[in-house]
C-alpha positions, -999 to +999 in steps of 0.1 A: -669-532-704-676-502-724-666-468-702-687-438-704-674-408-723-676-391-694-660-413-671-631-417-698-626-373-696-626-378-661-593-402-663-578-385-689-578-352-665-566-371-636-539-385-657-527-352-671-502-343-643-485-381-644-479-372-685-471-339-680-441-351-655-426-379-682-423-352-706-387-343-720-371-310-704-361-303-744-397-302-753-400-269-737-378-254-764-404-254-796-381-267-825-403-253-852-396-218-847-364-198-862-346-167-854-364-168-822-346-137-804-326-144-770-344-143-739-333-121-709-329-148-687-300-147-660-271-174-662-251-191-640-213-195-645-219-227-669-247-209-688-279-222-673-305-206-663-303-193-631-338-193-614-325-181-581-311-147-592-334-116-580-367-114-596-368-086-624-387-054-619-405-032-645-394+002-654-417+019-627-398-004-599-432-033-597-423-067-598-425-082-632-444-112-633-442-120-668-434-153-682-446-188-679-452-209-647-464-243-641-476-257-606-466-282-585-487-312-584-514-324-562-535-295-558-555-298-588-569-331-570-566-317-539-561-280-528-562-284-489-537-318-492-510-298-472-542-282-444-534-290-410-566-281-398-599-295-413-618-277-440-648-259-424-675-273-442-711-259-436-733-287-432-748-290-465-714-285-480-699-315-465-729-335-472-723-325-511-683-327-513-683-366-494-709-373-524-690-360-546-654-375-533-672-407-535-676-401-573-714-402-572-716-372-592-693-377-618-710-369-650-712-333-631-676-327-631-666-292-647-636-312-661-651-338-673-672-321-695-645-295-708-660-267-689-636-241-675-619-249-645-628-215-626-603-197-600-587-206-579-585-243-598-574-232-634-539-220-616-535-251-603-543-276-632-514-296-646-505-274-679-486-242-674-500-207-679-484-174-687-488-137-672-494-108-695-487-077-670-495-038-685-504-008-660-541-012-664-546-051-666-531-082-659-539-112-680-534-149-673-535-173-702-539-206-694-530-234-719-556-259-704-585-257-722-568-224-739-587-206-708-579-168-699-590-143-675-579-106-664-566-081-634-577-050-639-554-029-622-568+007-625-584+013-598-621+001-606-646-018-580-669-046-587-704-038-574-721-070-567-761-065-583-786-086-594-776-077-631-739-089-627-739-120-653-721-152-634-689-164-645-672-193-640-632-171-632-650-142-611-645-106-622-610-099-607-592-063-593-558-059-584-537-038-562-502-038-549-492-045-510-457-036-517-443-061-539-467-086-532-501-085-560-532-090-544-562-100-567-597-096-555-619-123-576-660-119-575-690-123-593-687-163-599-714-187-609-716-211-579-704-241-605-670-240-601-654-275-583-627-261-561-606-294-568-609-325-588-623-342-552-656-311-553-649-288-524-687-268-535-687-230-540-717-210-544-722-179-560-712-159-527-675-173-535-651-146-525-608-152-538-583-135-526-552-145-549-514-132-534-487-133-556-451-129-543-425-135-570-394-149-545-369-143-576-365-154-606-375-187-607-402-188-582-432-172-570-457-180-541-491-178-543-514-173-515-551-183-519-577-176-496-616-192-502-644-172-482-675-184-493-701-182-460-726-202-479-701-236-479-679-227-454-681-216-418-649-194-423-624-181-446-597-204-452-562-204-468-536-224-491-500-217-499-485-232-534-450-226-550-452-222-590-419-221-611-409-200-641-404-227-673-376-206-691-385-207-729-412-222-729-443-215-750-480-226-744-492-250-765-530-254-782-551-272-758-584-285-769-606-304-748-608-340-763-600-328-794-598-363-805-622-382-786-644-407-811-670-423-786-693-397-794-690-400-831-710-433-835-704-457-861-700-444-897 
């Protein structure tokens, strides 16, 4: 039975976090760069890396949150799997995510048709992603799908107007609650999939992104999804992401190789 192209992006997405886990630790280290200058990354008595030791501060005495993470899996699929309550669907909602859980809108997938992944999701996806942090912005680069997006951090406002053009990762500002970064995401496109099962979002989606880097190794991230037009009330997610010490993001393109679209020659 011939699968749809489609269908087949659809399982290769899903699969992503099952290859991503078989991979080698030694693939992290890139082997076909020299002179590649020593990282300032604190050792334990045997000389690995020790991802428990404080987390490093910038010269002004803010966390640094540079470096590259990678999430935990699960979340991509599902991003309320460890909810004890319900999600508080509005009605309409519900009716559109059990459709969509079902897999009776699969060719709509975001995903599946290399589209970006939008926030929240894109943090979550099984590839890790890297934090550029200046004074004025902050910049996440993500190597799925080679997707990016940016904090500005000096002090602007979004002003939501009917000439604001959608995006699919919001227009994000960020501000400090002590040590913890709090990102305020707007302005999105109502197209984004929250996960891989379709929890909607409209276009009066609302994220609030914390970020708490524990110490060296480890940061949590708080997400909370207000979006009155598919949910009854704001609602919130905790995930752990870990630092992957020398490591460098790799060139992601979506189905770089797929040949079901190429037809015979």
């Amino acid at each position: 039975m011939q699968i749809p192209v489609i269908a087949k992006r659809s399982l290769i997405i899903a699969a992503m976090p099952l290859v991503l886990s078989l991979l080698p630790k030694p693939l992290f280290a890139q082997p076909w760069w020299s002179k590649v200058p020593p990282s300032a990354i604190p050792r334990t008595a045997d000389g690995k890396p020790n991802l428990s030791a404080p987390a490093p501060r910038l010269p002004d005495g803010k966390p640094d949150f540079s470096g590259v993470w990678n999430p935990p899996m699960g979340y991509l699929r599902d991003l309320t799997k460890d909810l004890k309550d319900p999600v508080p669907f509005q009605p309409s909602a519900k009716t559109l995510y059990d459709e969509r859980a079902a897999g009776l809108h699969w060719r709509e997938e975001p995903d599946a048709n290399c589209l970006p992944q939008g926030v929240p999701k894109v943090l979550l996806a099984p590839a890790p992603w890297r934090v550029v942090q200046t004074p004025e912005r902050i910049f996440f680069v993500h190597e799925a799908f080679n997707l990016w997006w940016q904090v500005f951090m000096d002090g602007r406002e979004f002003v939501p107007s009917k000439d604001v053009t959608p995006t699919w990762h919001g227009y994000s500002t960020g501000k400090w609650d002590g040590d913890t970064l709090v990102i305020d995401s707007r302005g999105f496109n109502g197209k984004v999939w929250l996960d891989q099962l379709g929890k909607p979002s409209t276009e009066s989606l609302h994220v609030t992104t914390r970020l708490r880097r524990k110490d060296f190794g480890h940061m949590d991230i708080q997400i909370t999804i207000d979006d009155p037009e598919a949910y009854t009330k704001p609602w919130t997610v905790n995930v752990e992401v870990s630092l992957q010490p020398n490591n460098e993001l790799m060139e992601f393109i979506c189905l770089e190789n797929e040949k079901d679209t190429r037809g015979p020659r």
